[in-house]
N, C-alpha and C positions, 0 to 999 in steps of 0.2 A: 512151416507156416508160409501163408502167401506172401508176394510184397504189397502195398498199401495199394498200389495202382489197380493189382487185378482184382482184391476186394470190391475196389471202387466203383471196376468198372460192372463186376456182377452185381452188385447192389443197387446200379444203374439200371441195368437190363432186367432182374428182378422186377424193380418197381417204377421201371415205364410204361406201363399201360396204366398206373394208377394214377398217371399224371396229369395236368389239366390241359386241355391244349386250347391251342388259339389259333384261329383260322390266318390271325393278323397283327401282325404288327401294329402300336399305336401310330408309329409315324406312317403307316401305308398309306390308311383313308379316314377322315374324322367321320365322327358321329354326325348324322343329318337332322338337322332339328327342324320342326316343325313348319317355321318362318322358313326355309329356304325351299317351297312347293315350288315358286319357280324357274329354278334350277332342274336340270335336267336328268341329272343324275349327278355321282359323285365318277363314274365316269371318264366326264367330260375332262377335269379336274387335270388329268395326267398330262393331255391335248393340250390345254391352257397353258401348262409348264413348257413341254417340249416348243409351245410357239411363240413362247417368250411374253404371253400375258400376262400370267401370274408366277410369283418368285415358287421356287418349292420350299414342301413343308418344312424341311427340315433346316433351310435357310431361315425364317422367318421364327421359327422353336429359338435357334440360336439366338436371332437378335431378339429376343421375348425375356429370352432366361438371362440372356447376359444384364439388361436393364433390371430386372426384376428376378437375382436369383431365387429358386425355390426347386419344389417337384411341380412337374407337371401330370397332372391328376386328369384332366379333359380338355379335349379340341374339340371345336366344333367348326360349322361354315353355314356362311348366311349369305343371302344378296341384301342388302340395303342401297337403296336408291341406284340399281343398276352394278355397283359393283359388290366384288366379291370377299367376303371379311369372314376373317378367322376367328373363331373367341377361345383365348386359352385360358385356362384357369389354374392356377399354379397354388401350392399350399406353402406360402414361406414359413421362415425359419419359426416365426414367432408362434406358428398354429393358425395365421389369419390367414384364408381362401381369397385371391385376390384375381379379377378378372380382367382381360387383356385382350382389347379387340386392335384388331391388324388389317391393313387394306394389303389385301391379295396381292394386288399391281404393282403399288409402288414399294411397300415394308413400312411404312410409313402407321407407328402407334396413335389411334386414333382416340383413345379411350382409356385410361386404368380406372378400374371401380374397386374399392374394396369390399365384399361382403360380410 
């Protein structure tokens, strides 16, 4: 008999091409929603970070989740009034969808909505 590892690993190889893939990561780049036409692209977004305009995403998830733990289910990015604002949307514990907009710049929670 084999040991369990090289099962595993055949079973893997098997049925990786039936797997679903994903170009990306959720924390790479959010979704572009509609309102953010004046934005340039999501792009720029990388730029913003390394020049110290905007916090990265993965910074700003952290202080999201940590106020408000749950899943996070969608990100997005919007400009309002010149700056650049996240909207996370998290599904806490109790099953309520609870939405979390964030200024890019500062980290600073600008908004909780609950849907």
């Amino acid at each position: 008999m084999y040991p369990p590892r090289t099962l595993a690993f055949v079973c893997l190889v098997l049925l990786w091409p039936s797997l679903p893939v994903w170009s990306a990561r959720a924390d790479d780049i959010p979704a572009r929603s509609p309102e953010a036409d004046d934005l340039s692209s999501h792009e720029d977004l990388p730029k913003r970070v390394r020049e110290g305009k905007i916090l990265p995403l993965a910074v700003l998830k952290a202080k999201v989740l940590a106020k408000l733990p749950g899943e996070l289910i969608d990100v997005s990015v919007d400009r309002h009034d010149d700056r650049i604002i996240y909207e996370f949307r998290i599904l806490r514990g109790s099953g309520q969808v609870t939405e979390v907009e964030v200024d890019a710049a500062s980290g600073r929670i600008i908004e909780i909505e609950n849907e």
